[in-house]
SERO-470425 format. One record per residue: residue in three letters; chain; z negated, x negated, y negated of N, C-alpha, C, O in turn. Coordinates in steps of 0.02 Angstrom, whole numbers, plus 50000, padded with zeros to 5 digits. Example, Ala and Ser with C-alpha at 12.3 -4.5 7.8 and 13.67 -1.06 7.14 Angstrom:
+------+-----+-------+--------+---------+-------+---------+----------+-------+--------+---------+-------+--------+---------+
! type ! mol !  n_up ! n_east ! n_north ! ca_up ! ca_east ! ca_north !  c_up ! c_east ! c_north !  o_up ! o_east ! o_north !
+------+-----+-------+--------+---------+-------+---------+----------+-------+--------+---------+-------+--------+---------+
!  ALA !   A ! 49610 !  49340 !   50284 ! 49610 !   49385 !    50225 ! 49610 !  49340 !   50165 ! 49577 !  49288 !   50166 !
!  SER !   A ! 49646 !  49358 !   50112 ! 49643 !   49316 !    50053 ! 49606 !  49355 !   49998 ! 49598 !  49330 !   49943 !
+------+-----+-------+--------+---------+-------+---------+----------+-------+--------+---------+-------+--------+---------+
This chain:
+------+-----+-------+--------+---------+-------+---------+----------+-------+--------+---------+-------+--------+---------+
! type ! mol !  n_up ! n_east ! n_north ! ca_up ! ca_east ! ca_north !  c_up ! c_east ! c_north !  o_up ! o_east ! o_north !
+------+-----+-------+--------+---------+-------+---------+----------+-------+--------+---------+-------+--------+---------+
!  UNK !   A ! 49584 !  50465 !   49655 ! 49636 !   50511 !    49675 ! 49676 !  50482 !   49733 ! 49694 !  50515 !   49782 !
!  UNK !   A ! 49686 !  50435 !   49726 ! 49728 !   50399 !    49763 ! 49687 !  50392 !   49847 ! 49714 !  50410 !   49900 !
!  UNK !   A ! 49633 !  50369 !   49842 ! 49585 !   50362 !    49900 ! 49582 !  50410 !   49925 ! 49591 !  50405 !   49986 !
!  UNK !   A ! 49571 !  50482 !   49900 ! 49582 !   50548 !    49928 ! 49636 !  50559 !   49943 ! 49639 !  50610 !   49978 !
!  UNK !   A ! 49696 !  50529 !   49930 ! 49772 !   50570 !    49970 ! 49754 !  50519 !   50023 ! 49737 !  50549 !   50075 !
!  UNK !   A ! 49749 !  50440 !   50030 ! 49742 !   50412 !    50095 ! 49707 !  50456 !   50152 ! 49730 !  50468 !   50208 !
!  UNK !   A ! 49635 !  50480 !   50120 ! 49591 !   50480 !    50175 ! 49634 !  50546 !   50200 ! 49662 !  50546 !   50255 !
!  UNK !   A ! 49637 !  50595 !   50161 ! 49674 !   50651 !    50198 ! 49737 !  50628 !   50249 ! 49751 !  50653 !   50303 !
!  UNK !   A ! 49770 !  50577 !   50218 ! 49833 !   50562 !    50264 ! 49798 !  50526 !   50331 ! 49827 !  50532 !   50385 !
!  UNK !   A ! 49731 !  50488 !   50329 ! 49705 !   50474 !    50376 ! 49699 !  50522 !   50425 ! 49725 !  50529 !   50481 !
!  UNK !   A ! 49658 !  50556 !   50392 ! 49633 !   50635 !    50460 ! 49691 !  50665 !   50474 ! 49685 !  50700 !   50525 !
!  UNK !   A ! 49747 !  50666 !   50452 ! 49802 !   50699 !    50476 ! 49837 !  50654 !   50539 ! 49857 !  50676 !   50593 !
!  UNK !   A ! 49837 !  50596 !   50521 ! 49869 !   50536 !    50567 ! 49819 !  50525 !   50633 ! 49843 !  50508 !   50688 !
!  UNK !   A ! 49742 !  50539 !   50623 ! 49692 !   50549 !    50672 ! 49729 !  50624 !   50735 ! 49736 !  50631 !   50796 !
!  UNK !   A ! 49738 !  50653 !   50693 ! 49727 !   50729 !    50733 ! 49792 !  50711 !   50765 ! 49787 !  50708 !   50826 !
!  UNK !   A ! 49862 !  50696 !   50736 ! 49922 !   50691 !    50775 ! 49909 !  50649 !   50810 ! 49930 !  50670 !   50864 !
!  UNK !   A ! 49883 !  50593 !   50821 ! 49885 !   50551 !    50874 ! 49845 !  50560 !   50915 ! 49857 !  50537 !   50971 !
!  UNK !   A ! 49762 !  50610 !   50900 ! 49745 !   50594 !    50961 ! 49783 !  50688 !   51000 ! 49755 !  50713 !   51048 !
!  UNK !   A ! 49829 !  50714 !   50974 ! 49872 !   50771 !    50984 ! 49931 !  50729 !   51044 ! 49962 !  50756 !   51090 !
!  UNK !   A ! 49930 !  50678 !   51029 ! 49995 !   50612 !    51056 ! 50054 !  50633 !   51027 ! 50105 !  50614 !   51056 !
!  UNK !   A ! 50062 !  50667 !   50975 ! 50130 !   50679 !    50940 ! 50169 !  50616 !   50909 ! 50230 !  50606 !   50911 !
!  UNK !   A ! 50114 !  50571 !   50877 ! 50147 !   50516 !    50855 ! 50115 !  50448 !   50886 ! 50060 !  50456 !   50911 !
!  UNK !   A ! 50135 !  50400 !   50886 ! 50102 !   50330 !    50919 ! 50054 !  50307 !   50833 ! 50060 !  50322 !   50773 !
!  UNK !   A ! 50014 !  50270 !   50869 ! 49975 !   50217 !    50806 ! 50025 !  50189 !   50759 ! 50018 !  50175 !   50699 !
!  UNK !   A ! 50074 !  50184 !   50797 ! 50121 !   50118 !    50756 ! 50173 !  50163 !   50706 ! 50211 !  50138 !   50664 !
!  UNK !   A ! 50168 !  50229 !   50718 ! 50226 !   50252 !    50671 ! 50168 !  50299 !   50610 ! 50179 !  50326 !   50556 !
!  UNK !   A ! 50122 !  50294 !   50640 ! 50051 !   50312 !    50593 ! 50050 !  50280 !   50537 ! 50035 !  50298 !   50480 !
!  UNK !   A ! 50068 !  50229 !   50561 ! 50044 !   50154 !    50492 ! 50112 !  50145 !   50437 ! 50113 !  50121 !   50381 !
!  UNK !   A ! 50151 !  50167 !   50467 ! 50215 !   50161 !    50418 ! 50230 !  50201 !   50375 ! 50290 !  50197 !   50367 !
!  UNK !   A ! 50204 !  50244 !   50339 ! 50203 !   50284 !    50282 ! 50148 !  50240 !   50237 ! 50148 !  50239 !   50176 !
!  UNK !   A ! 50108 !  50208 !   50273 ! 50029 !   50171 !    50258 ! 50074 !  50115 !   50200 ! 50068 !  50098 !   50141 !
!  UNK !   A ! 50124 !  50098 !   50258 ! 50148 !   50012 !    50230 ! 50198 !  50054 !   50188 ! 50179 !  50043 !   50130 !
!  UNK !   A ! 50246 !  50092 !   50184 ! 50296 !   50099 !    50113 ! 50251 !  50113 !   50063 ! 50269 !  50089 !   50009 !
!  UNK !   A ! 50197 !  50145 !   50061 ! 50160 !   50153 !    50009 ! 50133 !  50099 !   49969 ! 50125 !  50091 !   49909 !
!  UNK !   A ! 50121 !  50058 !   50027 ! 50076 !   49980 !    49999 ! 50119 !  49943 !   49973 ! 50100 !  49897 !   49937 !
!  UNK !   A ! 50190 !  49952 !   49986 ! 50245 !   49893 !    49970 ! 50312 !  49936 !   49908 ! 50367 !  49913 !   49891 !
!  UNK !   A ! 50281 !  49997 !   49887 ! 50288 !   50020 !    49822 ! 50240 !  50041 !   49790 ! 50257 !  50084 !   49750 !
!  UNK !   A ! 50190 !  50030 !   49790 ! 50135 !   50014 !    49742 ! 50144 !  49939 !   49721 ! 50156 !  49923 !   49663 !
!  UNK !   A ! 50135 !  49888 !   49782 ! 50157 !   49831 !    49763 ! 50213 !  49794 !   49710 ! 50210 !  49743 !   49677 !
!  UNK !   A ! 50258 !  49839 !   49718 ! 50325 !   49839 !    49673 ! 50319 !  49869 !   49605 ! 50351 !  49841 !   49561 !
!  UNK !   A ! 50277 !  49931 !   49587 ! 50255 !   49959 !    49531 ! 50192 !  49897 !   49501 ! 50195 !  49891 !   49439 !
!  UNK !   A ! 50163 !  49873 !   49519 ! 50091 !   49825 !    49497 ! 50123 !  49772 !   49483 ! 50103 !  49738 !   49436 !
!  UNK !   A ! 50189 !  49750 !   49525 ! 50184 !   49669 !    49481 ! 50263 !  49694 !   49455 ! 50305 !  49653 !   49472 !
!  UNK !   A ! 50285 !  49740 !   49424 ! 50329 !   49747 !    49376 ! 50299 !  49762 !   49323 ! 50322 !  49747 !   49268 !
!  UNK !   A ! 50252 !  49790 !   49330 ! 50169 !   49829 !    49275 ! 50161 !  49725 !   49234 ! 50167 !  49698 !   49179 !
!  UNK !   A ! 50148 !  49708 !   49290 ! 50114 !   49641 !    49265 ! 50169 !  49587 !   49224 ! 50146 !  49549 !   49182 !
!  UNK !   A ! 50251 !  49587 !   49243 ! 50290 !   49558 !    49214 ! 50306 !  49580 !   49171 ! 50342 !  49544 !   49137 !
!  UNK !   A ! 50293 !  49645 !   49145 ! 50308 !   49672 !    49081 ! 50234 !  49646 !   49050 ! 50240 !  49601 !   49008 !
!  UNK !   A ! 50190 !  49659 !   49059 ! 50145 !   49626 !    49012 ! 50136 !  49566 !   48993 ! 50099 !  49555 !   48946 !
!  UNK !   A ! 50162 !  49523 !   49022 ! 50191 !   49438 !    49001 ! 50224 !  49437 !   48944 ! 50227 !  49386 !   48910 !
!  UNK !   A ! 50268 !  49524 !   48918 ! 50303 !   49485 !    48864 ! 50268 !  49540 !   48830 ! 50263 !  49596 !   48855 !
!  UNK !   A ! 50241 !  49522 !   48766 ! 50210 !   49586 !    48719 ! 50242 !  49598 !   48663 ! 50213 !  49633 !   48621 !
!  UNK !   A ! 50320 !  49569 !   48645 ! 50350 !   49588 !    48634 ! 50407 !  49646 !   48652 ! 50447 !  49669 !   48612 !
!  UNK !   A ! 50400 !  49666 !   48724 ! 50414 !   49717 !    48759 ! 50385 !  49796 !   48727 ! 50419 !  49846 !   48713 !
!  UNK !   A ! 50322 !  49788 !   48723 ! 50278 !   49841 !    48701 ! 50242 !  49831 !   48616 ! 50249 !  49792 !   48568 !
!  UNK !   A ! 50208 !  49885 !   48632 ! 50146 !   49883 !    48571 ! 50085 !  49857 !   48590 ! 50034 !  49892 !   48588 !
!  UNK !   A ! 50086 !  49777 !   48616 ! 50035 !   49776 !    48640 ! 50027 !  49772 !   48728 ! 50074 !  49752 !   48762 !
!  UNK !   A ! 49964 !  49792 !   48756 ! 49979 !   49776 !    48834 ! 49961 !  49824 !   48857 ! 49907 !  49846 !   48840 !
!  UNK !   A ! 50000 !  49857 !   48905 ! 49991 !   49945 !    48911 ! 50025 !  49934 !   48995 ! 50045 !  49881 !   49019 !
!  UNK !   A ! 50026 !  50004 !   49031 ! 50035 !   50008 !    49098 ! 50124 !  50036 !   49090 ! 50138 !  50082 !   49052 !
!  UNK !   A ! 50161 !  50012 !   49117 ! 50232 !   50015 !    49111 ! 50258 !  50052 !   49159 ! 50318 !  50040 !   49167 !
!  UNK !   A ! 50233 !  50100 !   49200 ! 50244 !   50133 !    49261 ! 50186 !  50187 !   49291 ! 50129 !  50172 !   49307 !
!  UNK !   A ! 50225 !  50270 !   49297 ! 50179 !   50290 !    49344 ! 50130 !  50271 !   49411 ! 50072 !  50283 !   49426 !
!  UNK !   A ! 50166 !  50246 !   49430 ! 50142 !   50248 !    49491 ! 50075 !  50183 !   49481 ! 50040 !  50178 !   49531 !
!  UNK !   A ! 50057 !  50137 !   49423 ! 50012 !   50074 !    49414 ! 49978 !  50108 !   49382 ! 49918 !  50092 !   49380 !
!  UNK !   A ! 50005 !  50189 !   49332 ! 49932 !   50198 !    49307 ! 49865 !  50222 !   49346 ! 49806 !  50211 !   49331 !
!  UNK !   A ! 49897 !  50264 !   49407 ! 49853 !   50278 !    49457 ! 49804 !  50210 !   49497 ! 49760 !  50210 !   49540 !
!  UNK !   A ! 49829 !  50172 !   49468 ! 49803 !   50112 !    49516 ! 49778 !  50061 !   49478 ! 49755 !  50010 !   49503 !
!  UNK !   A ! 49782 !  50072 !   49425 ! 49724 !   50025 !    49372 ! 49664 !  50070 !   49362 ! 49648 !  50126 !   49382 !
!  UNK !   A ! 49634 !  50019 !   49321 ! 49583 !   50056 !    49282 ! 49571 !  50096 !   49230 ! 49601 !  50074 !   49181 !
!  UNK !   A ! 49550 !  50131 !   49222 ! 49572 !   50176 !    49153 ! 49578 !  50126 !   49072 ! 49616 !  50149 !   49030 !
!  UNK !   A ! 49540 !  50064 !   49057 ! 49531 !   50047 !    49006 ! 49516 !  49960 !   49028 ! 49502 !  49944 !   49086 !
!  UNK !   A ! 49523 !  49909 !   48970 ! 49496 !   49854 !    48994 ! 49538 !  49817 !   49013 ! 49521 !  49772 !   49051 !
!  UNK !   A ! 49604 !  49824 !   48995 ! 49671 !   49812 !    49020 ! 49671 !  49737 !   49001 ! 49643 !  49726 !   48947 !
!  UNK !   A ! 49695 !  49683 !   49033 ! 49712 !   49606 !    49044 ! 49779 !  49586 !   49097 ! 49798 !  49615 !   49148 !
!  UNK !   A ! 49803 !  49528 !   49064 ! 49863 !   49509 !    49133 ! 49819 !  49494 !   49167 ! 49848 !  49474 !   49218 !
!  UNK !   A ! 49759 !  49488 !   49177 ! 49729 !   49464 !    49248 ! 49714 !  49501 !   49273 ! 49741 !  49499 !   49329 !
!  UNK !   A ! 49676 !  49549 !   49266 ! 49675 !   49631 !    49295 ! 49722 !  49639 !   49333 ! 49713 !  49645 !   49394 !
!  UNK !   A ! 49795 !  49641 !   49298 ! 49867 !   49666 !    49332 ! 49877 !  49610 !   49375 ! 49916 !  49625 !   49420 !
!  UNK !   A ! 49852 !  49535 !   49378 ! 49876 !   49498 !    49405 ! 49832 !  49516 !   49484 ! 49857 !  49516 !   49540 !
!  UNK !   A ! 49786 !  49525 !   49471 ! 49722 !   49533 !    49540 ! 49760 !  49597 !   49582 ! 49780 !  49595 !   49641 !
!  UNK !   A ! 49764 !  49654 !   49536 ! 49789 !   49690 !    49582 ! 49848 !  49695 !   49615 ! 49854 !  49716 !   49672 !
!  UNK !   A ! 49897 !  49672 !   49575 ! 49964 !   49641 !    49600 ! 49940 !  49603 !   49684 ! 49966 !  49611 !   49739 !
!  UNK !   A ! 49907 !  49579 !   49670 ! 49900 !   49519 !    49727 ! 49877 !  49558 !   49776 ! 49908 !  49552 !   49828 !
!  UNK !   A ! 49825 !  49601 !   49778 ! 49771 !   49620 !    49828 ! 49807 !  49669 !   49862 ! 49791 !  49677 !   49921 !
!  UNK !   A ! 49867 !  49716 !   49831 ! 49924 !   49766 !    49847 ! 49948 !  49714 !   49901 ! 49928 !  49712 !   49959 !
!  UNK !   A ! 49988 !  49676 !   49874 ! 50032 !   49630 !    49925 ! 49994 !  49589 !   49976 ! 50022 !  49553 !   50017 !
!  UNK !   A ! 49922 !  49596 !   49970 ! 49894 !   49571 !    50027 ! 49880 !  49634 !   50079 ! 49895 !  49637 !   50138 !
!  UNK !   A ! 49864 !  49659 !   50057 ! 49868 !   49741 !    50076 ! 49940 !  49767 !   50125 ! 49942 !  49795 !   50180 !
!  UNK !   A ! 49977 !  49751 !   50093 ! 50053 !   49758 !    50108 ! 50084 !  49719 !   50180 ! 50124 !  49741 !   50221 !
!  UNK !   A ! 50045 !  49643 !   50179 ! 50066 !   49589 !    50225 ! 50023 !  49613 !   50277 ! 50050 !  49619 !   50332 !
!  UNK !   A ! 49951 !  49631 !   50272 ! 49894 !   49665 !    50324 ! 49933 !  49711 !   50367 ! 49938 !  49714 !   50428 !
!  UNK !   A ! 49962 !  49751 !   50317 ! 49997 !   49822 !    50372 ! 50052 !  49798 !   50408 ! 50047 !  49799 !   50469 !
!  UNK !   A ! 50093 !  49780 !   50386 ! 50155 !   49754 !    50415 ! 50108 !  49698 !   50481 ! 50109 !  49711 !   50542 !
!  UNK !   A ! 50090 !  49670 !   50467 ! 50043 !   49625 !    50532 ! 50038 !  49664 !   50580 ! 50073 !  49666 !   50630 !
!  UNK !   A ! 49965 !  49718 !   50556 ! 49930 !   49782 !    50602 ! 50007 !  49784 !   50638 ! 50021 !  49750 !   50687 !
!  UNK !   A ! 50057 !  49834 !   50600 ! 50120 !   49879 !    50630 ! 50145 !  49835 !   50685 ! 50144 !  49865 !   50739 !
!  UNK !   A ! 50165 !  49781 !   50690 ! 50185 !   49758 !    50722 ! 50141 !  49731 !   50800 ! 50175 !  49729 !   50851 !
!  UNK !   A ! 50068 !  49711 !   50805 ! 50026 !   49687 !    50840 ! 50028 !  49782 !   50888 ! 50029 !  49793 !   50948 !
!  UNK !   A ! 50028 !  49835 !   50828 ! 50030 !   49899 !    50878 ! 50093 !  49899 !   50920 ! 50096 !  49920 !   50978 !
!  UNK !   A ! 50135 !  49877 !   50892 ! 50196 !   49892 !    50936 ! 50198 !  49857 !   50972 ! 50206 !  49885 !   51026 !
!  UNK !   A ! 50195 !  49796 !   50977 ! 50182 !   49754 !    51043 ! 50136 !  49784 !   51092 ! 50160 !  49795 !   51148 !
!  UNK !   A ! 50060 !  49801 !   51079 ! 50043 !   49808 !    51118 ! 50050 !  49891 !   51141 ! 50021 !  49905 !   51193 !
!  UNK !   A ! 50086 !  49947 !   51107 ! 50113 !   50009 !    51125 ! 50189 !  50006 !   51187 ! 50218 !  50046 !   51224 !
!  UNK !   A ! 50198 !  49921 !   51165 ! 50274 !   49918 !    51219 ! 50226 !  49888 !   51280 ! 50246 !  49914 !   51333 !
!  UNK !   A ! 50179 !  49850 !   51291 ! 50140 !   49818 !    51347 ! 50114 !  49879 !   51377 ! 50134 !  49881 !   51435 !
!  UNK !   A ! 50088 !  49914 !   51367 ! 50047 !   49975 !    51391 ! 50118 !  50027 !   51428 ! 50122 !  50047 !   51486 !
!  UNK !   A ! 50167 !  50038 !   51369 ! 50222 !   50075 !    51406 ! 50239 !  50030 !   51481 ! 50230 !  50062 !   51533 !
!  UNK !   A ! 50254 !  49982 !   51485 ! 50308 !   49953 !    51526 ! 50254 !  49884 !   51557 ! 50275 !  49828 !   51544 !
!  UNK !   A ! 50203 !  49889 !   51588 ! 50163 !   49840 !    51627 ! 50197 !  49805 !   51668 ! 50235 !  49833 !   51707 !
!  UNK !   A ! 50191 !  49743 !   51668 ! 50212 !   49694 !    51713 ! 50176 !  49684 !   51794 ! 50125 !  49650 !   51801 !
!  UNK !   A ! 50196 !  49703 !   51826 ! 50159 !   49699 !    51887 ! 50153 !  49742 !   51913 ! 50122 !  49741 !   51966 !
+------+-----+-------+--------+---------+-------+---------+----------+-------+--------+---------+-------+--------+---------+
């Protein structure tokens, strides 16, 4: 489900830009709040499952992690992997965003 709202937000972010309504770099920033509250839902998902006195057991503690686990098969390491791979995910975009804007300000304003 989730892969399908991206890809759609992809083709939408395709068509405006090559429309020139929006730059690459403001493309990607709906990309990164998403990645860096998912990130925030997965490893609060995962610190609640550290204590199983919290629950009945080890269960998904948040909308937004159940979309993003697996349906069944549940482990702190599971939550711990994806926790991680979000926030690597998260550090990727913020990188990308920024390398666009540099080179979206070089292209505006050439030296020479």
């Amino acid at each position: 489900m989730i892969f399908v709202i991206l890809a759609l937000y992809g083709i939408l972010a395709v068509f405006f830009i090559s429309k020139r309504k929006i730059k690459m770099s403001q493309a990607v920033i709906p990309m990164i709040a998403f990645a860096i509250l998912s990130s925030a839902a997965l490893g609060q998902n995962y610190t609640v499952s550290l204590i199983p006195e919290a629950n009945d057991g080890i269960g998904v503690s948040n909308f937004l992690a159940s979309f993003l686990l697996p349906a069944d098969g549940w482990t702190t390491e599971i939550f711990l992997s994806k926790f991680e791979s979000y926030l690597m995910i998260s550090i990727a975009l913020i990188l990308i965003y920024f390398i666009m804007v540099i080179v979206e300000r070089t292209r505006m304003n050439p030296k020479g």
